[in-house]
N, C-alpha and C positions, 0 to 999 in steps of 0.2 A: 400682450403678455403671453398670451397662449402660444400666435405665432414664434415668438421667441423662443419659446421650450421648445418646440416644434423644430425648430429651426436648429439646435445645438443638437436636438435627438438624431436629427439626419447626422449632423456632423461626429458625431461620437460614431455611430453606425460606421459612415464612411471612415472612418481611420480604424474602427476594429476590422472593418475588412482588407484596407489596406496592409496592417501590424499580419492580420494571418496570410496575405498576399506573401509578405517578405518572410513570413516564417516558415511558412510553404517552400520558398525558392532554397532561403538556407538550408532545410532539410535536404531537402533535392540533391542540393551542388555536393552535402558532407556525403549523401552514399556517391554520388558519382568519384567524388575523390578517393574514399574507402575503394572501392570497385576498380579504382587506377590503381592505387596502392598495390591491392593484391596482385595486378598483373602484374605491374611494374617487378613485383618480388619475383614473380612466375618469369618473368623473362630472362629476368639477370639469371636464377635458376637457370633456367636451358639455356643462356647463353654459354654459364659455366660449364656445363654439362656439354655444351657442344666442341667448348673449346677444346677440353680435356680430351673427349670422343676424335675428334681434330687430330689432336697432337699424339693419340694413340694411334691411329692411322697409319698418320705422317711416319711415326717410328716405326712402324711397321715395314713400313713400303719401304724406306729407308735400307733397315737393317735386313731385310729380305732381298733387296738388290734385282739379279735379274729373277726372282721366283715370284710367280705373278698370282701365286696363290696365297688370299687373305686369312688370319684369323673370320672361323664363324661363316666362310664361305662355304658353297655348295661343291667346291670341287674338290675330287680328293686329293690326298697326298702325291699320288703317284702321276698326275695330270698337271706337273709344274714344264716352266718356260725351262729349257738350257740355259746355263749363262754361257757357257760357252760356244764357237763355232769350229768345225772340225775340218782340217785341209791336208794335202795329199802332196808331203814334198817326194820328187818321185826319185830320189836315191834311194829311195827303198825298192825301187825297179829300176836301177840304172843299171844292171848286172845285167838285165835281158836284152839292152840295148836296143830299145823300142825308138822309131820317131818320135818326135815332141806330137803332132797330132794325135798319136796313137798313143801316148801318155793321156793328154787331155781326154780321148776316147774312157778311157780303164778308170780315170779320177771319176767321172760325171757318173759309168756307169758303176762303179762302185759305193756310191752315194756319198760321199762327200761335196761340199758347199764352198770347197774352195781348193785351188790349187798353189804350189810352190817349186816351179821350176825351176834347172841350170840355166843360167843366161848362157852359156854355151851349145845349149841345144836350141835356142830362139836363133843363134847367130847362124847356126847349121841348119835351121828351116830357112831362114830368109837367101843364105845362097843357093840351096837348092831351088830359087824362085818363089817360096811360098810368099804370099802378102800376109805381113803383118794384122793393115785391118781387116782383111776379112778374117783372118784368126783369132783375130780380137771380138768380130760381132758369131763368130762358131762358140769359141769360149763361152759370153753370155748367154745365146743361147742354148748352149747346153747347162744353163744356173748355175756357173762355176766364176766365181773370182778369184783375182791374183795377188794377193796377198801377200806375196813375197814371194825372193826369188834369190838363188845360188850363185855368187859369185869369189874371188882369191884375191882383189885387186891386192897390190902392196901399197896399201896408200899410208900407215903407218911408219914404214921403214927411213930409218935417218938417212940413207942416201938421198941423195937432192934428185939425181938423170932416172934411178925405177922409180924414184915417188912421184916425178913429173908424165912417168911413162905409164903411170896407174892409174894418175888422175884422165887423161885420154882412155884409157882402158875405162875408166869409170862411167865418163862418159858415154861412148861409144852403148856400155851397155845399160845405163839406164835408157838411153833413148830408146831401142831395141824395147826394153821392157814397156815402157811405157807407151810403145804403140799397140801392146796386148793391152792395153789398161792395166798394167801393174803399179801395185802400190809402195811397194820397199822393196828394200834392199839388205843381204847381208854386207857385213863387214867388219871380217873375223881378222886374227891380226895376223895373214900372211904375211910372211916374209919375217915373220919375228919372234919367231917360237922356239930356235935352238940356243940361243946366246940370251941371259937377262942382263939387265940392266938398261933397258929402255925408258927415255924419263917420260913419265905417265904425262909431267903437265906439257910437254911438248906432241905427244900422242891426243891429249886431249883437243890441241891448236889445230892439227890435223887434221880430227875428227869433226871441227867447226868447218874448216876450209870443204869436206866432202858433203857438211849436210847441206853448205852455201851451194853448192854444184846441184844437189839434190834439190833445191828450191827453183835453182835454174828452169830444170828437168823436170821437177815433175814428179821426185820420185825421194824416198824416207832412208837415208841406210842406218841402221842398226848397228851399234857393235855387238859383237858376237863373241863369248867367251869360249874360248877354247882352254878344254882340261890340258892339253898338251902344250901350251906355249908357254913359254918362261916368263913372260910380262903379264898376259890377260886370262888366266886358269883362276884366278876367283873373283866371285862377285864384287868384290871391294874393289878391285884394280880396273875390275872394267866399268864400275858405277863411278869410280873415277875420273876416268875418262869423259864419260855422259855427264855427271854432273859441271866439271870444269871448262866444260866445252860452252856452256853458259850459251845453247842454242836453245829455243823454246820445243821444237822438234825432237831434239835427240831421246834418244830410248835405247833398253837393251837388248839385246835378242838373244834371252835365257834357253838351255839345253839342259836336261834332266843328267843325261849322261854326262856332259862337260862340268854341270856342277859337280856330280862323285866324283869324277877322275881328275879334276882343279883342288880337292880339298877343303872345298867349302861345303857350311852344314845349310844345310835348305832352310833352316829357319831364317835365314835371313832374307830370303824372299817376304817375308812376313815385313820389313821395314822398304818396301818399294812400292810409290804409287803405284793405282792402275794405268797411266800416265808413261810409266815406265816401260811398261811390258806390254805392247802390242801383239807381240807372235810368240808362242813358246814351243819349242821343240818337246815334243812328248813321244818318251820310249822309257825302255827301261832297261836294266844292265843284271848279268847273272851274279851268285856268289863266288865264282871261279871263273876267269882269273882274277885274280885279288887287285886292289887301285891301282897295285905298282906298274903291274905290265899288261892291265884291260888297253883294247883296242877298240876302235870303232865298228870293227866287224864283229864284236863281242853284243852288241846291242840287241834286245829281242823285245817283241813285240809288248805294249802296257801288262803288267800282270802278269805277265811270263816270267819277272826277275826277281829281285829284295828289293828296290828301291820304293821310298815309303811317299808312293802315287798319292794315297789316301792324304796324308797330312799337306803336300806338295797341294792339291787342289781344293782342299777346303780352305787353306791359308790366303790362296789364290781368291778363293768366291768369297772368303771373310774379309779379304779388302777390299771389295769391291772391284778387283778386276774380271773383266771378260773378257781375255784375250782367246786371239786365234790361236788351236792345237794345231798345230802340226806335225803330223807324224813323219820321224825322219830316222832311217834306218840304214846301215850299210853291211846287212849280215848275209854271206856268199849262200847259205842255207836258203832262205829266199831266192836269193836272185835267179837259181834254179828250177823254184816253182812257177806256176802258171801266174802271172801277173796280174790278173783281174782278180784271181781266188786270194792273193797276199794283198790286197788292197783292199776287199772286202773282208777280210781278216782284221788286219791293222784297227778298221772303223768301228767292226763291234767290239774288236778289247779297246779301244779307246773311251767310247759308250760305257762300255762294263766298268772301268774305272772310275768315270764322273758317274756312275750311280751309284758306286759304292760308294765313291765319299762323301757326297750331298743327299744320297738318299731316295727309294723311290725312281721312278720312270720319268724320264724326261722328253718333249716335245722338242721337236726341230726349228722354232719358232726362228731360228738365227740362220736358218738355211735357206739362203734364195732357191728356187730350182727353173727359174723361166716361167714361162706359163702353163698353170696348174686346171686341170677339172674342179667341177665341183666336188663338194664333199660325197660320202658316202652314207646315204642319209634312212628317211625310213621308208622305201620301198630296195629290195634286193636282188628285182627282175627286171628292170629296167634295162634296156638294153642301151648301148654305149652308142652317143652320136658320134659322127666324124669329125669333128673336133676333140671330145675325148680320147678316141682310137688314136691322133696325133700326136695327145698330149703323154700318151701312156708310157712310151718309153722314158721320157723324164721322171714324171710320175713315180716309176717302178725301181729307177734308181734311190727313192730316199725312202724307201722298208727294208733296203737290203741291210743285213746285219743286225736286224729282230731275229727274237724267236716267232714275236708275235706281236701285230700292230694294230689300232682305234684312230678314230674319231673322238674327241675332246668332246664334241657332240653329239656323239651314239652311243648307245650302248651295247653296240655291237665291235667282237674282235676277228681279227682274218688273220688268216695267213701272211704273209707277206707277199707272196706270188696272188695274192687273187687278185683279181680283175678288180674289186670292189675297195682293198687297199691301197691300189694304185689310184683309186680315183679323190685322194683323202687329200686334201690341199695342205702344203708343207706346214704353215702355224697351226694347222689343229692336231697334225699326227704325234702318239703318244708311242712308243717304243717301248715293249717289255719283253722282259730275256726267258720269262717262266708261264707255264700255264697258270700254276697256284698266284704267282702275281697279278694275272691280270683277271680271274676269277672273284681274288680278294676285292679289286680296284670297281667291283660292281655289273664287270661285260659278261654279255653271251657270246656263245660262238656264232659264226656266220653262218647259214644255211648250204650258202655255196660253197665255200671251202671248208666245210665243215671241221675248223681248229683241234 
């Protein structure tokens, strides 16, 4: 009997330790679940949080385009990327009647990032024996590309024997181009600007037929509006073309001046991909002579005229294009001056324009220049090795047409002539036109060239 109770007494025991064994673990498991819960909230939280933060980024980068400077970022205003690149069609010195080398000389040293030559002066160096490639590996390295280039072919014209004689002609000089490493082509509608009525969708067939030859080759033509021809003087007739042409290459090769003196209003650059507009002619035109009878020698450098540059290039960076400027000029006042001093003219009112209208200083990030020094960093006694000293003349071409130039990485500003600006490698160099600008932007002056 005793045993008995004894024996139930263990066993009631053993199950109340058991019952708190299991009540123990249920505890347990309900905060671990709680403790998940709560994360679980925490996460979705930051995930939302992240996303959002994500897609406000995104929209940023997006709607900022080539401007590499973030909301909430460390860098200032004035320490943005270019969107654009700036090139050197050289009828703006074809009045001096310089060699094509000696153009390519004045382009690099003038600090431009690209050039646009006459394919007639390629064809005049190659009989005078020059080699193509080696003009080609002088070119790069003096950090200049070719971007496009001057040509008249008639390759639009309803005769069948000059259209057939243009296409040869076309030929002939993409190859020529294309052993510079060039990349386009104009192709303005010679032969068809005194008489209209040219039918656009047969211009457009045409226009297919020359980019096939160009795919051949090696090489992009553009049409090219001309204010003066009776068929292709506004955007519509020549977006006509490019669009019916139904090539995936085709594009325009828009003119500041050819749009005023075509009649077309610049907002309509506002409905053109960036896709469209690879290279654009940038100049500007005076208030006298009036549209009716402005010439091309009437042309004067960005910001010398009335045309409304400012809206023209912010409409340009609001869609998203980054096309190459190129400066294209044929006014006899120039062609008189010294050529290196109008070419370094041209670059900083070109500069002065796209700051005005985006704002702030902008970095040459889009400017190859060959091979570069290091930066100009934090000591300013250093003496310059023999690779420097090499590099210095390229160098010294991409501050020309500052007031005053930085380091994106220093806090220090130069001159443009100093030894220490030249040593500033092209994507970090920041370009400012005033002392009070670059004062504001945070710099000292340099010690040595004392700013």
């Amino acid at each position: 009997m005793v045993n008995n109770l004894l024996f139930e007494k263990k066993k009631i025991k053993r199950q109340f330790f058991l019952f708190k064994v299991c009540l123990t673990s249920i505890l347990h498991n309900a905060k671990i679940y709680k403790k998940q819960e709560m994360i679980m909230k925490r996460n979705r939280l930051s995930r939302r949080r992240f996303i959002a933060g994500a897609g406000a980024a995104i929209g940023t980068a997006v709607t900022t385009g080539g401007i590499t400077v973030a909301r909430g970022a460390s860098k200032t205003s004035s320490e943005r990327t270019v969107p654009f690149s700036y090139c050197f069609n050289t009828s703006t010195i074809r009045g001096q009647k310089l060699s094509l080398d000696r153009e390519i000389e004045i382009t690099a040293k003038a600090g431009y990032g690209a050039i646009e030559p006459w394919v007639d002066k390629i064809h005049e160096y190659a009989k005078g024996g020059g080699n193509l490639n080696e003009l080609r590996r002088r070119i790069s390295n003096l950090g200049l590309t070719v971007e496009s280039a001057i040509s008249f072919s008639r390759w639009i014209v309803d005769d069948d024997g000059v259209r057939a004689k243009a296409f040869e002609q076309n030929k002939r000089d993409m190859d020529v181009l294309a052993q510079i490493g060039g990349k386009r082509i104009a192709a303005p509608p010679a032969g068809a600007t005194r008489t209209a009525g040219l039918d656009l969708m047969k211009a457009a067939e045409r226009y297919r037929a020359l980019l096939e030859l160009g795919d051949e080759m090696g090489i992009v033509p553009q049409v090219e509006v001309w204010g003066s021809s009776k068929n292709l003087h506004r955007l519509g007739q020549a977006m006509f073309v490019v669009i019916e042409s139904g090539h995936p290459k085709a594009c325009l090769l828009p003119d500041v001046y050819h749009t005023y003196k075509g009649g077309s209003d610049f907002n309509g650059l506002k409905l053109l991909s960036p896709r469209a507009i690879q290279v654009f002619h940038l100049n500007d035109y005076p208030a006298d002579p009036p549209r009716e009878t402005i010439g091309d020698r009437d042309r004067v450098f960005p910001g010398d005229g009335i045309a409304p540059l400012t809206q023209i290039l912010r409409d340009l960076h609001a869609n998203g294009n980054r096309a190459v400027l190129s400066l294209e000029l044929f006014n006899p006042t120039y062609w008189k001056q010294d050529p290196l001093a109008v070419a370094k003219a041209g670059l900083a009112k070109m500069k002065a324009a796209v700051n005005k209208a985006l704002g702030g200083s902008y970095s040459l990030a889009a400017k190859p220049l060959g091979k570069q020094s290091s930066d100009a960093g934090a000591s300013e006694t250093d003496s310059l090795t023999a690779t420097e000293k090499q590099t210095k003349p390229a160098a010294k071409s991409a501050v020309a047409g500052y007031g005053y130039v930085a380091s994106k990485n220093s806090k220090v500003f130069h001159k443009p002539g100093c030894r220490w600006a030249t040593r500033i490698k092209p994507e970090n160099l920041v370009g400012y036109s005033s002392k009070d600008e670059v004062i504001k932007a945070g710099k000292r002056p340099c010690k040595q060239c004392k700013p």
